[in-house]
N, C-alpha and C positions, 0 to 999 in steps of 0.2 A: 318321385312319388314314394320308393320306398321310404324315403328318409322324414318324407310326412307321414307316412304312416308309422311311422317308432314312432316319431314329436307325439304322436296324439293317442298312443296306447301309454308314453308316459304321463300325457297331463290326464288319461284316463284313471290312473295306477296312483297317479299321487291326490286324486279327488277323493278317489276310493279310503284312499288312505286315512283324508283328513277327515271325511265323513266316521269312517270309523271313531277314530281319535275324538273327534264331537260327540258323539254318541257316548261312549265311554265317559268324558269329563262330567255330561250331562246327567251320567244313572249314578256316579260320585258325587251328586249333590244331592245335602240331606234336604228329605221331603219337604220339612218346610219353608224352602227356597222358592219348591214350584210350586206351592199351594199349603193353606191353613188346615191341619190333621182335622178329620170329622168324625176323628172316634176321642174316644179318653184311657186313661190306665189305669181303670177300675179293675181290680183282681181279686172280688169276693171280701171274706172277712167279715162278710154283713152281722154276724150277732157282734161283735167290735164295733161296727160303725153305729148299730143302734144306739149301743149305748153310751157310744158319743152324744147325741142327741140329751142324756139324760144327766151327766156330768156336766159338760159344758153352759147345761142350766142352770144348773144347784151352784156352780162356780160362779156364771152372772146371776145371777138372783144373790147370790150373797154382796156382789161387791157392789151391785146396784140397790138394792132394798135395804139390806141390811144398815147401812148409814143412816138412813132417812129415818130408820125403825128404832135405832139406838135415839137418835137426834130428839123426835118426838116422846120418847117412852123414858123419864129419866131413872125410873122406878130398876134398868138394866143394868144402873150404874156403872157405865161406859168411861172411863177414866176419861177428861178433857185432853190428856197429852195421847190419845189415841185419836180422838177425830183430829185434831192438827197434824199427826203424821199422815192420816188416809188424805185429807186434803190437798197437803204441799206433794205428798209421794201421787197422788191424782194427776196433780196437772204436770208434772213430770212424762208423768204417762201419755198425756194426750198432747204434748208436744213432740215427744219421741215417737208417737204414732201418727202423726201428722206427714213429716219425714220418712221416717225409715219405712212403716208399712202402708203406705199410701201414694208417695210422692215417688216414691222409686219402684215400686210395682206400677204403678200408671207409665212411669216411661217406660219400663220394659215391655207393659202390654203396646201402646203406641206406635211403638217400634220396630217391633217384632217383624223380620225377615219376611213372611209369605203376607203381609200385607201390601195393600198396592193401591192408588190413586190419592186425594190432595191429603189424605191423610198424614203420607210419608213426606211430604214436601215443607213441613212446618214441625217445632217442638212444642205440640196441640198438648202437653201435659201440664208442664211450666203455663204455658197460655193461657188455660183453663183455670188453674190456679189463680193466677193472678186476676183475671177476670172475675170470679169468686168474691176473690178479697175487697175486692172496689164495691160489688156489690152488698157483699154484708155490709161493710164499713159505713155506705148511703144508704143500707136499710136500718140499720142500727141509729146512726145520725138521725134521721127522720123520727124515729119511735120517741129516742133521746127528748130531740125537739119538741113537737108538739105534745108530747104526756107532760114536761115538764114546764114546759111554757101556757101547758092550759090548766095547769094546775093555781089551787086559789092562793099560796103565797109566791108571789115574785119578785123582781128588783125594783121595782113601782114604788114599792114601799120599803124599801132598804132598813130604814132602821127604825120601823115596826116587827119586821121583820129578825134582824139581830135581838133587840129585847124579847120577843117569844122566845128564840133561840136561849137567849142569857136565865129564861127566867123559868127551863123547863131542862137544861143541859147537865141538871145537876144528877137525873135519872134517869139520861137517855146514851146506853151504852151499846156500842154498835155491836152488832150480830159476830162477829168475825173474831170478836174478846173471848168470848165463850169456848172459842178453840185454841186458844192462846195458855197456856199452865204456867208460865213465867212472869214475873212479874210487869209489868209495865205503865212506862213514867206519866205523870199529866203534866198538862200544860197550864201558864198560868194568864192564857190567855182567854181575854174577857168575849172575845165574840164571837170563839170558835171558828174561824175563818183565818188560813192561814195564805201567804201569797204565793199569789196565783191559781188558786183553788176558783174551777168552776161554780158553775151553776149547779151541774150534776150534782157532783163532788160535795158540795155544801147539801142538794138535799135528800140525798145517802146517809148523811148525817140525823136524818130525820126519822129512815124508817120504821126504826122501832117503835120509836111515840108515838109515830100515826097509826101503827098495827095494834098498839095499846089503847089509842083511842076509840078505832075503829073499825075491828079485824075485817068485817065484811066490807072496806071499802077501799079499792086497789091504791097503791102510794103515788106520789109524783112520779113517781120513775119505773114504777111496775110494769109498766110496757118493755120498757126497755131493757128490761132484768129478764122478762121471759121472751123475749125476743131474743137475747142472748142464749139463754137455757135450753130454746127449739131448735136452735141451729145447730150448735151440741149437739142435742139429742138427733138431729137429721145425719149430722155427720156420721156420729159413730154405727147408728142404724145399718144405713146403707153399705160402709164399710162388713158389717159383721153378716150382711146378707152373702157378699161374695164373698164373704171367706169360709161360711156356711155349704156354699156349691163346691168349692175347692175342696174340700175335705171329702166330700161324700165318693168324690168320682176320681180321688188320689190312687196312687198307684203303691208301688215298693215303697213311699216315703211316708206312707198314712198312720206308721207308728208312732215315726218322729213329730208329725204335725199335729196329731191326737196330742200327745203331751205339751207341746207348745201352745196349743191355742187354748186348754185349759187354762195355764196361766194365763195367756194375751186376753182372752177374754176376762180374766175375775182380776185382772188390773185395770183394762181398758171401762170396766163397770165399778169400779172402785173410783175410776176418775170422775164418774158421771156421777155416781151417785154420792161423792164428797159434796157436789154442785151443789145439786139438788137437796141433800140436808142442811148444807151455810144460804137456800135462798131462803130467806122470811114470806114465806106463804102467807096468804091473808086466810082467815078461818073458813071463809065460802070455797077457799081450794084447796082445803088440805090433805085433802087425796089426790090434786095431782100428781105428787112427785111418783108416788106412788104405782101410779100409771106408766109415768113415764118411766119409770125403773123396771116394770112388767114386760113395757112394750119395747125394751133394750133386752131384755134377759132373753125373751119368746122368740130376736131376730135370729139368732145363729142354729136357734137349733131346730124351727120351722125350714130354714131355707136348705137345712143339712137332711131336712126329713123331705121335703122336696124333690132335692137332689138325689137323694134312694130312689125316688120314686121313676125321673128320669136318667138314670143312668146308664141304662142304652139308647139313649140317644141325644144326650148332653155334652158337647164338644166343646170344651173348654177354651179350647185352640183354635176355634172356629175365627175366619174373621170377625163374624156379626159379635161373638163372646168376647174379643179381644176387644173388639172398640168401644161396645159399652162397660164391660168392666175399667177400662182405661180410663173414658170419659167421668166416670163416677167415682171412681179413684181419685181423679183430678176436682173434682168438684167437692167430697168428703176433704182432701188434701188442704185444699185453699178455704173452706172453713176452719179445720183445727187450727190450721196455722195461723189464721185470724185469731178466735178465740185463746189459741195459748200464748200468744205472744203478746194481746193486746187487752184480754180481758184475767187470764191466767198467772202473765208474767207482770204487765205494767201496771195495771190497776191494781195488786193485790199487795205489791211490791213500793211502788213508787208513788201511786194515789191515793193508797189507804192512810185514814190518817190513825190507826193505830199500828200499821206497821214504821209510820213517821216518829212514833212516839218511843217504839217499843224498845228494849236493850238491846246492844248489837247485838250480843249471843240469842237473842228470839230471832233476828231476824236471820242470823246467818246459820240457827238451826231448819229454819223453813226453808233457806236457799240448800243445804245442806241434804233436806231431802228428797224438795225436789231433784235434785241432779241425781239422788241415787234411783228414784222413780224411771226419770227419761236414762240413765245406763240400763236398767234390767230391760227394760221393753226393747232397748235398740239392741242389745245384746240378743233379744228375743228373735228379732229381726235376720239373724245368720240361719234360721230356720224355717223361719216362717215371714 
């Protein structure tokens, strides 16, 4: 008897033990292992963060408005080799924003430790992206399609068609020359149609004439242009709404991110609003862009005044905050990425036919800045 009663004060003494040792390991792991913080690291500063609100405006409103404002008003005499930098250094931008501040803050959010159920059992960032893309890519197609196929010249008539083309191409110069300051070559081809060239593609070709002929009446492809142009504008939107709440409720690092997202935002709107001055507006909407440039500038610094307003009780770190910043992240993500790869890089690049045409040094000065564009924004990126 004695000798079970030791056995069982040591397996008493060694429970004790391990219970302890658990216990200890357990109060060593940081909080967001056993759950998502439901506070934030807001530590005052408030006349600083207002006037966040008031920069980060004047900074978007410039790099959003101000293009469309030069593009219209030529009376500002905006040198042409300036809109060609804002343009190619634009979409630099919003492909390095795509990536660097979209696609890698969504997996971090996604992933994040004090998360838990089918969320963590899938990479829902990448997923969401790609999901994205398939669908712009079939919303785009469709716009594509039917604007262009119900429109009144088509291959029906192929070379009724080429003869208009021959017999109006002598003063029909595409929209995208105008930003071009180098000189660039013609072609001494009669039909304007080079191989392989779409449909689109050929009647792109078109829309200045048709805006000449008749600004109040949208072009063949004008669906498909601001179907392009809204998705942009959704993306970066949304993007700039949550990065608007991040600022407001930042903690010891709200110096560093105050300076960073002044620039991130008057380049990320400088991308937008290169767009929006190279699209050929018809006259009945020449105050879109305009809009649209308003309604880019007003996002960050509405959602940052917002944000003041909830900042006791705004968790960042919240699950529910984690998942939809994630999931929207993920959704902003896989449009830019669409848009700068396919409407930004390939089309502008490879389908234009005056970047087909132009001297290498045009084209390798556009390639040229686009990459310095997408390096400063991803650079941006180690901060914000």
């Amino acid at each position: 008897m004695a000798g079970l009663e030791e056995l069982a004060h040591i397996v008493v003494r060694q429970a004790t033990t391990a219970a302890a040792a658990a216990a200890t390991a357990v109060a060593s792991i940081p909080s967001s292992s056993q759950g998502c913080p439901s506070d934030n690291d807001y530590n005052g500063q408030m006349g600083a963060r207002v006037s966040a609100i008031f920069v980060i405006l004047i900074g978007s409103l410039f790099g959003a408005v101000f293009p469309v404002f030069a593009q219209k008003n030529q009376g500002l005499k905006v040198p042409q080799w300036a809109f060609f930098i804002a343009k190619y250094f634009g979409s630099g931008v919003i492909i390095a924003t795509a990536f660097i501040h979209l696609l890698a803050p969504a997996c971090d959010a996604l992933t994040d430790p004090c998360l838990t159920g089918p969320i963590t059992e899938y990479d829902w960032a990448e997923g969401i992206a790609l999901m994205t893309i398939f669908v712009l890519f079939f919303t785009e197609l469709m716009a594509m399609r039917y604007s262009t196929f119900g429109h009144a010249h088509d291959h029906d008539n192929d070379h009724s068609h080429q003869s208009h083309h021959s017999s109006h191409s002598h003063h029909n110069t595409p929209t995208i020359a105008a930003t071009l300051p180098l000189p660039v070559r013609t072609t001494s081809d009669a039909s304007g149609h080079t191989p392989g060239n779409d449909h689109l593609g050929h009647t792109r070709e078109h829309v200045d004439h048709d805006l000449e002929i008749n600004k109040d009446k949208p072009t063949a492809d004008f669906a498909a242009q601001m179907t392009a142009i809204f998705i942009l504008e959704f993306g970066v939107i949304f993007h700039s709404i949550f990065v608007g709440l991040t600022l407001a409720v930042s903690g010891s690092e709200f110096a560093t991110l105050y300076v960073v997202l002044v620039f991130h935002q008057t380049f990320e709107g400088l991308g937008l609003g290169s767009r929006l001055a190279a699209t050929p507006w018809p006259k009945s909407r020449k105050n879109t862009p305009y809009w649209m440039g308003l309604a880019y500038a007003f996002s960050t610094p509405v959602a940052l005044a917002v944000g003041l307003g909830v900042r006791n009780s705004y968790a960042p770190g919240s699950q529910t905050s984690l998942i939809v910043n994630g999931v929207f992240d993920s959704i902003s993500a896989g449009i830019l990425i669409y848009t700068g790869l396919v409407e930004l890089m390939a089309h502008e690049f490879m389908f234009s036919e005056v970047m087909r045409k132009a001297r290498l040094r045009v084209v390798l000065s556009a390639f040229g800045v686009m990459c310095l564009g997408a390096g400063l924004m991803a650079l941006l990126g180690k901060w914000a």
